[in-house]
N, C-alpha and C positions, 0 to 999 in steps of 0.2 A: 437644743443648744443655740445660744445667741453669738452670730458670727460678725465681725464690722469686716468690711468688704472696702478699701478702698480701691480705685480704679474700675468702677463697678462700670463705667462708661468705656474704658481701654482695650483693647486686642484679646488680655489672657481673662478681663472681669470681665464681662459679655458672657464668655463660654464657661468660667467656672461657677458663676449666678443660677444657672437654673439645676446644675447637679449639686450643691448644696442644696437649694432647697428640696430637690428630690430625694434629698439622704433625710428630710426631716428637718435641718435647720430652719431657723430663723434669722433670716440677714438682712442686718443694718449699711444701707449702699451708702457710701462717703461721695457724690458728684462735684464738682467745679459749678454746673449749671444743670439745673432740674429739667429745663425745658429741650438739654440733648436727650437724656435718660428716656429709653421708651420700652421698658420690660415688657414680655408677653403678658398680657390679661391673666394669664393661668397661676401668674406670680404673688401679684400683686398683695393678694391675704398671708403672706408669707416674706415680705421685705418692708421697712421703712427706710425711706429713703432723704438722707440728709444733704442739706448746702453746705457744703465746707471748702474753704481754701485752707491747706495745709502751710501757707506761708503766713497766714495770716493766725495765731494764738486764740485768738477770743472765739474764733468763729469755731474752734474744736472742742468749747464748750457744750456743744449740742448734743456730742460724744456719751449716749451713754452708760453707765457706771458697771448694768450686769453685761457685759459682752464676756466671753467666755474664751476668744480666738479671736485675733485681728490678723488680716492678708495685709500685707502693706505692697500693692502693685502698679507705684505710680513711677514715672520716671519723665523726667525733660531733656532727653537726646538731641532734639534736635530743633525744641521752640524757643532756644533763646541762646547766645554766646556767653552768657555767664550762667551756664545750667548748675557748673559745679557745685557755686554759693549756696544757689536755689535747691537744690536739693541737698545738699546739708543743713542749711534750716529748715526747712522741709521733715527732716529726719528728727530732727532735734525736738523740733515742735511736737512732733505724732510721739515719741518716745516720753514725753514727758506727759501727754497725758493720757496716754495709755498706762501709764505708770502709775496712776492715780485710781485707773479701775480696777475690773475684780478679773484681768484678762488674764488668763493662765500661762498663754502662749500667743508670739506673733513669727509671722513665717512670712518672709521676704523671697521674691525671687531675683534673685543676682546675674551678672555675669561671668564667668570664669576667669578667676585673677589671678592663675599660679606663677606667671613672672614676672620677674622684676622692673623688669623695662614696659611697663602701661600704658595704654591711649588715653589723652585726656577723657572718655568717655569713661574708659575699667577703673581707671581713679576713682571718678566722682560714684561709680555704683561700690566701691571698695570703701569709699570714705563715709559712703548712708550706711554699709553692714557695718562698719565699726561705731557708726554713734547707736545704730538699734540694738548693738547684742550689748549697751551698755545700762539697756534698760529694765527694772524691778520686774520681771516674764523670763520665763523660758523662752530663749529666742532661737528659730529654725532656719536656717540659710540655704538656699535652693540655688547654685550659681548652671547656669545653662548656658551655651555657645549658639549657633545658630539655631533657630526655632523654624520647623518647616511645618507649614500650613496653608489652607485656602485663605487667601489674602495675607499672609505674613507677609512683616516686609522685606525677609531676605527670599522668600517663595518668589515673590512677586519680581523682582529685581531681577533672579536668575532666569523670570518665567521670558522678561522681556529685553534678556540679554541673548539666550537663546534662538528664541522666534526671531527676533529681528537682523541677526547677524551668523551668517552661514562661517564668515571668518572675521575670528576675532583678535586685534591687536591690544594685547594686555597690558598692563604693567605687572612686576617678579611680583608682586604680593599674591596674584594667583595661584605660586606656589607654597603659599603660607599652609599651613596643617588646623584643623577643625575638625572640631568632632559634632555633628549635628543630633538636634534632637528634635520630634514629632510632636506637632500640639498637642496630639492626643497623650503621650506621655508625660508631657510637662503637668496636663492636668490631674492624671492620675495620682503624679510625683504629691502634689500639691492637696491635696484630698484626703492622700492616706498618710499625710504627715501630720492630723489634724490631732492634737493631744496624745501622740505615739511618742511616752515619753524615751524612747529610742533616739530619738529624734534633736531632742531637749538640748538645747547650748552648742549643740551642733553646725558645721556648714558641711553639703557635701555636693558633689560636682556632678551633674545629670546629661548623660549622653546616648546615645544609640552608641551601638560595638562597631561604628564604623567610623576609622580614623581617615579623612580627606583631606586634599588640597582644595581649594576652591576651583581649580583649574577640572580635576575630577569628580566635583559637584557638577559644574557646570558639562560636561561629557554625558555624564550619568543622565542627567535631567535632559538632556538633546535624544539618546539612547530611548529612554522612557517614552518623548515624543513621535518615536520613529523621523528623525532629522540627522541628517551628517554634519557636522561643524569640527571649523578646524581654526584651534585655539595659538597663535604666538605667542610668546610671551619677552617683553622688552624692559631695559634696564632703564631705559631711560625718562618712564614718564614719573614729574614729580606728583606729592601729593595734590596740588591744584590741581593740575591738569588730570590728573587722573580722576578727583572729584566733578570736574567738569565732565568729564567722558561719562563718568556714571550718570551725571545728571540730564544730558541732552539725548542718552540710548535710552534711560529706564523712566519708569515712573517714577521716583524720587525726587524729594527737595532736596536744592542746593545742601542745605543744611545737617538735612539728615546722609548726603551723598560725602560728605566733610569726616563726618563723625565714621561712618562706615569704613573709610578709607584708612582713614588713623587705626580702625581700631581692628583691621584686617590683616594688618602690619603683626598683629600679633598671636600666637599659636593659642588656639582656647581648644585644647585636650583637656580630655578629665583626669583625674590623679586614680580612682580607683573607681571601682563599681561597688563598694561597699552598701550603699543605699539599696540597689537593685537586692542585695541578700535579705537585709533589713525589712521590706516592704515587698519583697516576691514578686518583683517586675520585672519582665523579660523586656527593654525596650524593643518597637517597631525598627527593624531595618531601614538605612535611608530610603532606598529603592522604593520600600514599600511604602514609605511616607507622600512621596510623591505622589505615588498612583491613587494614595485615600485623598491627598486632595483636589487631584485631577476630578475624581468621582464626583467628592462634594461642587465644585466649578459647575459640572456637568447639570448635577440635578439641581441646580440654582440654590446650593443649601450652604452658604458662604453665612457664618453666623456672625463673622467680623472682620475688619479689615484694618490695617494702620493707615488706609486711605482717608480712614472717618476720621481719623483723630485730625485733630485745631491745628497741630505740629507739621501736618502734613501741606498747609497754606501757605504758616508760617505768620499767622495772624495771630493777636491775642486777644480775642473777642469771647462775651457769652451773647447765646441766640438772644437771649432777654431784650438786650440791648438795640435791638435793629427789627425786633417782630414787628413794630409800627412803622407802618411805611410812613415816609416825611411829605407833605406836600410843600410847604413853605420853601421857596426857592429851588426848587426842581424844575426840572424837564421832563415832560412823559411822553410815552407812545402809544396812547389807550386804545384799543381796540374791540370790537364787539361783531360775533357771530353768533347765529340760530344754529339750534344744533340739530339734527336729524335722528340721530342714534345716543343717546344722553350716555349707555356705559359703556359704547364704544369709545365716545369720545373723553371718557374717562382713564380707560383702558390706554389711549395714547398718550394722554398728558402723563399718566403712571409708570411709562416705557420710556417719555423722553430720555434723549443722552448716552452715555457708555456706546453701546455695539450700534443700537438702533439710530442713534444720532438722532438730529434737529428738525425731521422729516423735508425739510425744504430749506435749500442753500447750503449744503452742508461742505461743499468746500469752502464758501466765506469764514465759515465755522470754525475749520481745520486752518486756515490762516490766520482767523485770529488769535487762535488757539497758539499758533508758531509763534507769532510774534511775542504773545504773554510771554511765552518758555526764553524768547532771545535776553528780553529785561529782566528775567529771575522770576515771572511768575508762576505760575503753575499749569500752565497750557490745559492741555485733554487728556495730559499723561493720565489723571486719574482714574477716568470715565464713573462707573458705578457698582457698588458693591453687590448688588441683587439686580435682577434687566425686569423684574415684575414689582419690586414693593419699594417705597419707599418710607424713612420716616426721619423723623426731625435728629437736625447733630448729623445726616449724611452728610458727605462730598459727592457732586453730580457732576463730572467735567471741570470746569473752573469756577463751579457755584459749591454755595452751602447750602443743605437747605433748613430752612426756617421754621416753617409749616408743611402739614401736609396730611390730610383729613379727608378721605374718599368720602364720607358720609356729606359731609359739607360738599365737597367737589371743589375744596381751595388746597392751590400748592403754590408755598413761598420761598424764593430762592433771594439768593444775597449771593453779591459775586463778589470771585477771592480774588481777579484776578488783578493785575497792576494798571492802574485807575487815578487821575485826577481828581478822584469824587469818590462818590459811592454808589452802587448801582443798587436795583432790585427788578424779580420779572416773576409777575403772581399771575395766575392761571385762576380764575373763579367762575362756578357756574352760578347765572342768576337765571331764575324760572328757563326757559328754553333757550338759556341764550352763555356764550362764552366769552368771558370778560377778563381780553388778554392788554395784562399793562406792565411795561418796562419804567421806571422812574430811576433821574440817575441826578444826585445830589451834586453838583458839581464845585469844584473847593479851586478857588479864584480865576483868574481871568483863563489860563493854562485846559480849564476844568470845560469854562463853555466852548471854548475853543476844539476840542477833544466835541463834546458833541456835535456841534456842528458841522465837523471834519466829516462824521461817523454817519449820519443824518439820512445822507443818501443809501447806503449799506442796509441799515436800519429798517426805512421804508420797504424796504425788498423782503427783507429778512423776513421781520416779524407778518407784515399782509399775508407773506406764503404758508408761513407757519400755521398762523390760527386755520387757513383755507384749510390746509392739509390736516388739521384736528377734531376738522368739524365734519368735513365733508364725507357719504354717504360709504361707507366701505363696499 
C-alpha cells in the first residue's frame, strides 16, 4: 500500500515512518526541507521523499495520484501569530488535491474540541477537521489531549517544571481537567485506523482512563521521580504572566508558552472510549507513560522531540538556505589544531552541548545563554535531543544544526539565538588537524558593534574549546 505521510519531519512523523514501513507500506514523506529529513538507511528503498509547502498549491503537484491513505500531521501552534489562516489554507490546499487522487482515506490527528468556549489554538485544529472531512475520501479524525512522551512537549514542560521547583506558585488553570494520552498509543490509534472502514467519516476522542488536573499530572510525575513538591495554586496570574512564568521555568518558546496557556484554560476529556472497542486498545495508564519514557531518556532512545522542530526558535528558515557559510563581509574566528586521537576527537565534537556542555567556559556559555532567554530568545533551554548522535534539522542549545557527517568529520551549526547578524560555528577535520571557525555576518553598524563588544569573550571561548577537543584524553 502507498501511504503520503505528511509531517514526516514532526514529533508524531518520525515515529510513525519506520512502523509503516515495517507493516509493508510504501510511504511517500511530504517535507518543508529535504536537507532536515534524515531517515534510517534501513528505510530508505521503501519511502520517496517529496518537497512540499502545503501553503503553497503548485508545489502539491508532486503529490502523487496512486497513494491509497494520506496522514495529514502538520500543525503551526506556535511558528507564527496568524497560524489560524495558515493552517486553513493549509487544509484547503492538501484537501483539494488529495481529492484529485486515488486516496481512499485521510486520517488527521486533532485536538479535543468538546466545548464551546475554544482556545484560539482548538479553533484553528477545529477549523482544518472541518475543511478536511469536506473532502472526495473517507475522512478519520483522531482528536487527542495531552501527548506524553520522551521529548513531548507537554513531557518535557512538566519534566522541567518539576525538577526545577520543589514549590510551585501556579495559576487556577492547574486545576483544569485533562485526559492524557501516551505516544505509544496515539501511534497505535493511528495505524490501526488505516482503511478500518469502522473508522470511515468518523471523529473520535483518544485518551488513557485517566481523568487529571494538570496540578495532579504534575504530583504524579514528581511521585514517579521520587521528589516532594508542593503545588499553590493562585487566582490571580493573568494569561501573560502566566505565559511568561512558563516561559523563563521550562523549555519553551514564548510562543508556544502563549498558545499552551490559552488552551489549558480548557478541559480536553474524551466523550467516550468507543474507539478503544472498535480497535481492541487497552490505552497505557498515565503513570505508566511516564516511566516508558523515563526508560527511553535513559537508554538514549529519544526518536523525537518538539525541540527539533523550526517552531521551537521561532525562526522561519530552511537549512538549504544558510548551508554556505558567507565570506563576503563577515568576521571570523578561525582556528586550527593537530589532533592526537582523530575519533576521540570526533567522539567530542559529536557530544558537544545539552548535559555535556561546551567543554571549556561553560559558565560564559550559560550567561549567554540567560541573556538570549531575557530578549525572547531561546537560551539552553533546549540542549539536545540524543548526547551521542547528531543529525541535520537538530536543535543543539541555541543552534541549528546544518550539517553533520562523522565520515567527513564536519559539523555545521547556525545560531538561533537573538543576534544582529547571523552566526555560524563548523568544526572540520583536515588530514590531522581540526578546523574550528565561528563566522558571524553582521547586519549594520549595531551588528559590528555586537562583535567587537563579544571579541574579547570570544577569544577565551573558542582557543579553550578547540584545546579541549583535541587534546590527549
Amino acid at each position: 500500500m502507498k501511504i503520503l505521510l505528511t509531517g514526516a519531519t514532526g514529533y508524531i512523523g518520525k515515529r510513525i515512518l519506520p512502523l509503516l514501513v515495517n507493516n509493508g507500506h510504501h510511504v511517500v514523506c511530504c517535507v518543508r526541507d529535504k536537507s532536515r529529513f534524515n531517515p534510517d538507511k534501513s528505510l530508505i528503498k521503501n519511502i520517496t521523499v517529496l518537497e512540499v509547502d502545503l501553503l503553497n498549491s503548485t508545489s502539491l503537484s508532486k503529490i502523487p495520484n496512486d497513494i491509497d491513505v494520506a496522514f495529514y500531521l502538520v500543525h503551526s501552534m506556535s511558528s507564527s501569530d496568524n497560524y489560524k489562516s495558515l493552517e486553513e489554507k493549509s487544509a484547503i490546499n492538501f484537501r483539494e488535491k488529495i481529492g484529485l487522487t486515488n486516496a481512499k482515506q485521510v486520517i488527521y490527528l486533532s485536538g479535543i474540541i468538546n466545548e464551546t468556549n475554544l482556545s484560539k489554538h482548538l479553533l484553528s485544529r477545529k477549523r482544518v477537521e472541518e475543511e478536511l472531512e469536506k473532502g472526495d475520501y473517507a475522512f478519520t479524525c483522531l482528536r487527542a489531549g495531552i501527548i506524553i512522551g520522551s521529548g513531548s512537549a507537554s513531557f518535557e514542560i512538566m519534566r522541567d517544571l518539576v525538577e526545577k521547583l520543589p514549590i510551585m506558585i501556579t495559576p487556577k488553570w492547574l486545576l483544569t481537567k485533562c485526559q492524557p494520552i501516551g505516544i505509544m498509543d496515539v501511534q497505535r490509534f493511528l495505524i490501526e485506523s488505516i482503511l478500518n472502514e469502522k473508522m470511515f467519516d468518523k471523529n473520535f476522542d483518544i485518551g488513557s482512563n485517566n481523568v487529571l488536573s494538570y496540578k495532579e499530572m504534575l504530583l504524579s510525575f514528581a511521585e514517579i521521580r521520587g521528589l516532594k513538591r508542593k503545588i499553590i495554586t493562585v487566582p490571580v496570574m493573568t494569561p501573560r504572566l502566566s505565559s511568561y512564568w512558563l516561559y523563563f521555568v521550562t523549555s519553551t518558546s514564548y510562543k508556544l508558552a502563549r498558545s499552551l496557556v490559552d488552551s489549558m484554560k480548557v478541559e480536553v476529556v474524551c466523550r467516550n472510549n468507543d474507539i478503544n472497542k472498535i480497535l481492541g486498545i487497552t490505552p497505557i495508564p498515565y503513570k505508566q507513560t511516564l516511566i516508558d519514557a523515563f526508560n527511553k531518556i535513559e537508554k538514549n532512545e529519544i526518536v523525537s522531540s518538539w525541540k527539533d522542530s523550526h517552531s521551537s526558535s521561532g525562526l522561519n528558515m530552511n537549512i538549504s538556505s544558510f548551508i554556505e557559510v558567507p565570506s563576503f563581509g563577515c568576521f571570523t574566528d578561525k582556528r586550527a589544531s593537530s589532533i592526537v586521537n582523530h575519533e576521540r576527537t570526533i567522539e567530542k565534537i559529536w557530544s558537544v552541548g545539552g548535559k555535556q556542555g561546551w567543554y571549556y567556559g561553560n559558565w560564559l556559555w550559560r550567561v549567554r545563554g540567560f541573556l538570549d532567554k531575557l530578549v525572547g530568545g531561546v537560551g539552553l533551554r533546549r540542549g539536545r535531543t540524543n548526547q551521542t548522535s547528531i543529525s541535520t534539522g537538530d536543535s543543539l542549545d541555541f543552534w541549528r544544526v546544518l550539517y553533520a557527517n562523522k565520515e567527513e568529520g564536519r559539523l555545521l551549526l547556525f545560531a538561533e539565538m537573538k543576534l544582529p547578524g547571523e552566526a555560524w560555528l563548523e568544526f572540520k577535520i583536515e588530514d590531522d588537524s581540526l578546523i574550528q571557525t565561528a563566522t558571524f555576518r553582521p547586519l549594520g553598524l549595531l551588528g559590528r558593534l555586537y562583535w567587537y563588544a563579544v571579541l574579547p569573550f570570544h577569544g577565551f571561548i573558542f582557543r579553550g574549546l578547540i584545546r579541549k577537543l583535541t587534546k590527549k584524553a
